[in-house]
C-alpha positions in Angstrom: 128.2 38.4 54.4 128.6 36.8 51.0 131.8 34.7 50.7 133.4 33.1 47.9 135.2 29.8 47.8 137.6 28.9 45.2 139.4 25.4 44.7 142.1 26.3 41.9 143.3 24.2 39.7 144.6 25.0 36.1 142.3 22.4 34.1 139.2 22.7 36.3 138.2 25.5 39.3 136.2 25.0 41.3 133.7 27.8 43.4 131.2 28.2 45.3 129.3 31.4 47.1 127.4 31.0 51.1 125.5 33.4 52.9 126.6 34.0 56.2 123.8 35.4 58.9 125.9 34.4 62.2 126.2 31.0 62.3 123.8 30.4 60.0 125.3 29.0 56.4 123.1 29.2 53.2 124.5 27.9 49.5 123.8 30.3 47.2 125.5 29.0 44.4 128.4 26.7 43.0 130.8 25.8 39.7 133.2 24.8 37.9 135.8 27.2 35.3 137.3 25.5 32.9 140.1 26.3 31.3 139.9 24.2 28.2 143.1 23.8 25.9 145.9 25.8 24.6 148.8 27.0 25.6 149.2 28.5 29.5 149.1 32.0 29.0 145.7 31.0 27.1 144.1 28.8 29.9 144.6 31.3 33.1 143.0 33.7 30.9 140.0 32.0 30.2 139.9 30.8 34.3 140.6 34.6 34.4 137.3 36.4 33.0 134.9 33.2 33.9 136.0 34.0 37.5 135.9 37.3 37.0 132.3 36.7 35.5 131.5 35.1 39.2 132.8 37.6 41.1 130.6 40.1 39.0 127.4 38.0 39.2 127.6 37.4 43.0 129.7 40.4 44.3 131.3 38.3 47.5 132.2 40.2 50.4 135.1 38.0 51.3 137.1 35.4 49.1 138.5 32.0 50.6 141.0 30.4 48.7 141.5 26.9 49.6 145.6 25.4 49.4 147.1 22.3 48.9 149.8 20.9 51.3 153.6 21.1 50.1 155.1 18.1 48.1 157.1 17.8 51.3 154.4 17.7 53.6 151.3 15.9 51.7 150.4 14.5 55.2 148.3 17.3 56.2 144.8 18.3 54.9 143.7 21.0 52.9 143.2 24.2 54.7 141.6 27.1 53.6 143.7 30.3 53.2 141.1 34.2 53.9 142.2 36.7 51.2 
């Protein structure tokens, strides 16, 4: 299985695609979209069609989306949400 791993972020988004064989892991490949300036509408397009240029180069199987903790709660650690 081929999973994709995103970081988000509306400047710079991270991603990066394994291999899964069991419990074997193999890196396939990894990046960075940028969204470069201009207004907002402007800069989620352009994290838009490079990510959609990703998904189209390594068709993933599965997507993991990783989340940051709430303002209230910025004790805990990142923890990857599966889409």
């Amino acid at each position: 299985m081929r999973v994709l791993g995103i970081d988000p972020g509306l400047v710079n988004m991270g991603w990066g695609v394994i291999l899964v064989n069991g419990s074997r892991l193999t890196h396939v490949a990894n990046g960075v979209c940028k969204s470069g300036k201009g207004d907002l509408a402007q800069r989620l397009l352009a994290l838009h069609d490079q990510l959609v240029a990703v998904i189209a180069e390594f068709a993933p199987d599965a997507c993991l989306l990783l989340t940051s903790p709430s303002p209230r709660d910025r004790t805990r650690a990142r923890k990857p949400s599966v889409a």
